[in-house]
Each structure stands twice: as structure tokens, then as C-alpha cells.
N, C-alpha and C positions, 0 to 999 in steps of 0.2 A: 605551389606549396613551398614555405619556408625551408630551409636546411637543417635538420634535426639537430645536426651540431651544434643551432646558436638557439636550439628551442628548449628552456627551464620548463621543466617538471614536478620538481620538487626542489626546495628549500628549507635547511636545518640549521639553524642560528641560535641555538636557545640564550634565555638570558642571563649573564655572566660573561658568556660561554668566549674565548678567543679565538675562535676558526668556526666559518661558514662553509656549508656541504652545498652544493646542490647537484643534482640530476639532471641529467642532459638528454635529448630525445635522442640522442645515437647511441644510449646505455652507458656514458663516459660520466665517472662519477669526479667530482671536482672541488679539493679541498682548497681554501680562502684563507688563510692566518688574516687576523683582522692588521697584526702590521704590515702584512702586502695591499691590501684590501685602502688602505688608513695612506701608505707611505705613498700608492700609486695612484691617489685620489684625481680624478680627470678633469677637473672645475679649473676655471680662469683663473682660482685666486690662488689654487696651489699649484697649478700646470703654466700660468702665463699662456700669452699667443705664440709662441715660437714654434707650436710643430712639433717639437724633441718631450719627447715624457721622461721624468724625473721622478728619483727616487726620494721623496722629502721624507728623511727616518722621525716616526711620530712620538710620543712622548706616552708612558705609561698612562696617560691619564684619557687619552683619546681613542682609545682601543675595544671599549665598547657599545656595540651600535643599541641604540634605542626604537629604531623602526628601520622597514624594510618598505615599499614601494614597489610593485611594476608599475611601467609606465610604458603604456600600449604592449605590443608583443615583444619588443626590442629593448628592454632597458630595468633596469632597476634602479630607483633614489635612496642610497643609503642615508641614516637619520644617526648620527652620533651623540653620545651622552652630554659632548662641550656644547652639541647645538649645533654644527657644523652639517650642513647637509646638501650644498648644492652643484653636488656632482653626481650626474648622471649616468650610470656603468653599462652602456650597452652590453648586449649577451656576447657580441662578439668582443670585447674587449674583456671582458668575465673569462671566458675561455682560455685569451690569449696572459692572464693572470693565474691560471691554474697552477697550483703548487703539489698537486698529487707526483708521488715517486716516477711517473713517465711524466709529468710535464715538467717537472721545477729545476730550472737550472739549479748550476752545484751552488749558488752563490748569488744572492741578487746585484743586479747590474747599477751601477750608478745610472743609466738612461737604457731608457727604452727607443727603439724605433718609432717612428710613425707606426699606428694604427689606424 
């Protein structure tokens, strides 16, 4: 069986809305700001092959999403309003994006680690 921690239960994105909720199978509730969500997009075309994750700061205009996707039990395709959509947000990297008061660093970091 899967690790409850990287298993989605529920999803709250309404539309407008600039932050995504979702529920975690380990009761861990997980808020999204669409500019974390938008700036830390995982695709080749905003991430490159280099390995290092980057913070690319997105522009008012790209902040709301138009559709949501799973994709198998592992993953979510977010759909954005410019049309932008081909990055693929595993759960565990969802997780490691959490912005709730116990996850969110004080500040977002110009790069991320490997995930």
C-alpha cells in the first residue's frame, strides 16, 4: 500500500480562487498559493534539464488555473488560464510545496533541491 502522505483525498481550488487546499491521507491539510504552485512549475520548459528547481516569479495574469487532472495515483496536470499546462506535479512533490504555517519556509527560496 501507498504512503498516506503522498495519497490526495480531496481537492479545493474553486474558480477565481488563488490557493489550492488539498487533503492528505495522513490527515495533513496543505495549502497551494497559485504563485507557488505557477512559480514552481516542474515542465522542461519552465525547469530546464539541469536537476536544480527554480523559482520562476509568474505574472498576475497566470495565476489562475482552469483545470486540475490526476494522472494515475501519483500526479496531478495543472491546466492554466494562458493555456500553459505541461507540467506534471507528483503528490510527492505537492507535499514538498506545501505552504501551510508548519510547512512554508519564512520566505521562498530562489532554488529548490532536487526532488
Amino acid at each position: 500500500m501507498s504512503d498516506p502522505k503522498f495519497r490526495c483525498v480531496a481537492i479545493r481550488s474553486p474558480r477565481g480562487a488563488r490557493v489550492t487546499e488539498i487533503d492528505w491521507g495522513d490527515g495533513h491539510k496543505g495549502i497551494y498559493p497559485h504563485a507557488v504552485l505557477r512559480g514552481y512549475c516542474p515542465c522542461a520548459g519552465c525547469q530546464g534539464h539541469e536537476g536544480t528547481i527554480k523559482y520562476l516569479p509568474p505574472s498576475d495574469n497566470q495565476l489562475e488555473l482552469e483545470e486540475m487532472e490526476p494522472v494515475g495515483n501519483y500526479a496531478l496536470q495543472l491546466q492554466w488560464f494562458d493555456g500553459h499546462s505541461s507540467g506534471l506535479y507528483s503528490y510527492k512533490y505537492l507535499r514538498a510545496l506545501c505552504q501551510c504555517p508548519a510547512c512554508a519556509p519564512a520566505e521562498l527560496p530562489e532554488e529548490r533541491p532536487r526532488l
